[in-house]
C-alpha positions as YAML, in Angstrom:
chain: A
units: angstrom
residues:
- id: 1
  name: UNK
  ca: [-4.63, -95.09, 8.35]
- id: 2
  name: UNK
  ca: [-7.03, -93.58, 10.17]
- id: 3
  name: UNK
  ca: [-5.34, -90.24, 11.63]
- id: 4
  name: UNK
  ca: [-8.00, -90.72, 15.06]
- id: 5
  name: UNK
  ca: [-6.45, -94.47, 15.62]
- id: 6
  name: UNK
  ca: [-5.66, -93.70, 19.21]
- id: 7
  name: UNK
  ca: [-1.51, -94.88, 20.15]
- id: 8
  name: UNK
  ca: [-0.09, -96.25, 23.09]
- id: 9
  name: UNK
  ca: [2.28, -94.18, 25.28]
- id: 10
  name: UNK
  ca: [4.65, -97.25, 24.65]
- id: 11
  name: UNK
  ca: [4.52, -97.21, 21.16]
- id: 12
  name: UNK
  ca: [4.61, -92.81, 20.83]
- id: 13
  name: UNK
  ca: [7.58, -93.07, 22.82]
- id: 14
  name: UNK
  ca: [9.01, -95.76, 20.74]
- id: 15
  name: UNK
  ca: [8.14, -94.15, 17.39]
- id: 16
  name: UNK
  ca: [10.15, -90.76, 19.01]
- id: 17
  name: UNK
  ca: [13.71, -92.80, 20.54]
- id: 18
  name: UNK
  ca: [12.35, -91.40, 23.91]
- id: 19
  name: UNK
  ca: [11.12, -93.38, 27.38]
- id: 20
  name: UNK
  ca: [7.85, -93.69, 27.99]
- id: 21
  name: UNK
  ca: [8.13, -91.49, 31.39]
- id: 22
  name: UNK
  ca: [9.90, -88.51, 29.33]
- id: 23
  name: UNK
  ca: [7.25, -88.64, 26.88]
- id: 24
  name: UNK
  ca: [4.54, -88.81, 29.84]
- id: 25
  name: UNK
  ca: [6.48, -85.96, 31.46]
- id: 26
  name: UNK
  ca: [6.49, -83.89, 28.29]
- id: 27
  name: UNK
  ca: [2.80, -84.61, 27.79]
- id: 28
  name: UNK
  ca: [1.36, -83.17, 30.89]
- id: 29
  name: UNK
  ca: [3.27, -79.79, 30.80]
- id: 30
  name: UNK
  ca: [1.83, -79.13, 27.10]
- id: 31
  name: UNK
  ca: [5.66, -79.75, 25.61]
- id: 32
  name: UNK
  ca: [4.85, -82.99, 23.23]
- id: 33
  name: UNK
  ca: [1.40, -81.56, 20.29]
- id: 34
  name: UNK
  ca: [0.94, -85.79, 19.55]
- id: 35
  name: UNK
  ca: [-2.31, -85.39, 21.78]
- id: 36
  name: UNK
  ca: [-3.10, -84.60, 25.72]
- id: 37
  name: UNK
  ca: [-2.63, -86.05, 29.43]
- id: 38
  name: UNK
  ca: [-5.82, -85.61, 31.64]
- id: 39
  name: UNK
  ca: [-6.17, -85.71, 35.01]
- id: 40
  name: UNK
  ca: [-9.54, -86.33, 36.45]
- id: 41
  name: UNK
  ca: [-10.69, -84.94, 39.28]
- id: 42
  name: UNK
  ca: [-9.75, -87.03, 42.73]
- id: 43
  name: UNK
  ca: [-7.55, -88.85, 40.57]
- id: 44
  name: UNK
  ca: [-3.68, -89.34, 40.82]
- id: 45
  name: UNK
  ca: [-3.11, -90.81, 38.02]
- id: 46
  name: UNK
  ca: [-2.84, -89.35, 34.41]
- id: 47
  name: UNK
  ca: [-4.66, -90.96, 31.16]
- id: 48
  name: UNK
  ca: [-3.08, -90.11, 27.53]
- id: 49
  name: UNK
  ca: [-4.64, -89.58, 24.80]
- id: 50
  name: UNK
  ca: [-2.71, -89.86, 21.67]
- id: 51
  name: UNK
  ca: [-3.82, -89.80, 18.13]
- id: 52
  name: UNK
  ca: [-2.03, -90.95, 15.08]
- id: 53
  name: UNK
  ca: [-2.55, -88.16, 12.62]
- id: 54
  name: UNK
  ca: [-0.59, -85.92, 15.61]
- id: 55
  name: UNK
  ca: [2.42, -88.11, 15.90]
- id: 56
  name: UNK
  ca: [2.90, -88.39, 12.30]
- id: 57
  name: UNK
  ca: [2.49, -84.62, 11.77]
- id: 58
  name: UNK
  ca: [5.15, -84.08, 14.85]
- id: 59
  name: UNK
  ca: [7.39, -86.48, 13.38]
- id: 60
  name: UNK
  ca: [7.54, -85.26, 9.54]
- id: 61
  name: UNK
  ca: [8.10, -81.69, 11.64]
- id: 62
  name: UNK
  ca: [11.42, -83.51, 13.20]
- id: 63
  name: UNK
  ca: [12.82, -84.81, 10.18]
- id: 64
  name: UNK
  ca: [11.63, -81.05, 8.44]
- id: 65
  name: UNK
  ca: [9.74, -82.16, 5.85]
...
């Protein structure tokens, strides 16, 4: 698997047994190390980036392998 495969915010939050909105939350105030929310400029609106090879490192760190 290729550890830049880009993942949904649905499917992050999934994988981690939280809401998409908590994991969005968590995401813009640097809380969640499974990738980064950017805000462009004049923008409201947030766009995720998340990256595979993060969320499976963060998640092997939750179950403390």
């Amino acid at each position: 698997m290729d550890s830049m495969e880009r993942v949904t915010t649905k499917q992050a939050a999934k994988e981690l047994n939280m809401d998409v909105e908590a994991l969005q939350y968590l995401m813009r105030n640097d809380r969640l190390p499974i990738g980064y929310a950017l805000k462009k400029d004049g923008k409201t609106r947030h766009a995720y980036y998340i990256y595979r090879g993060l969320l499976d490192t963060y998640k092997q760190q939750l179950q403390g392998a």
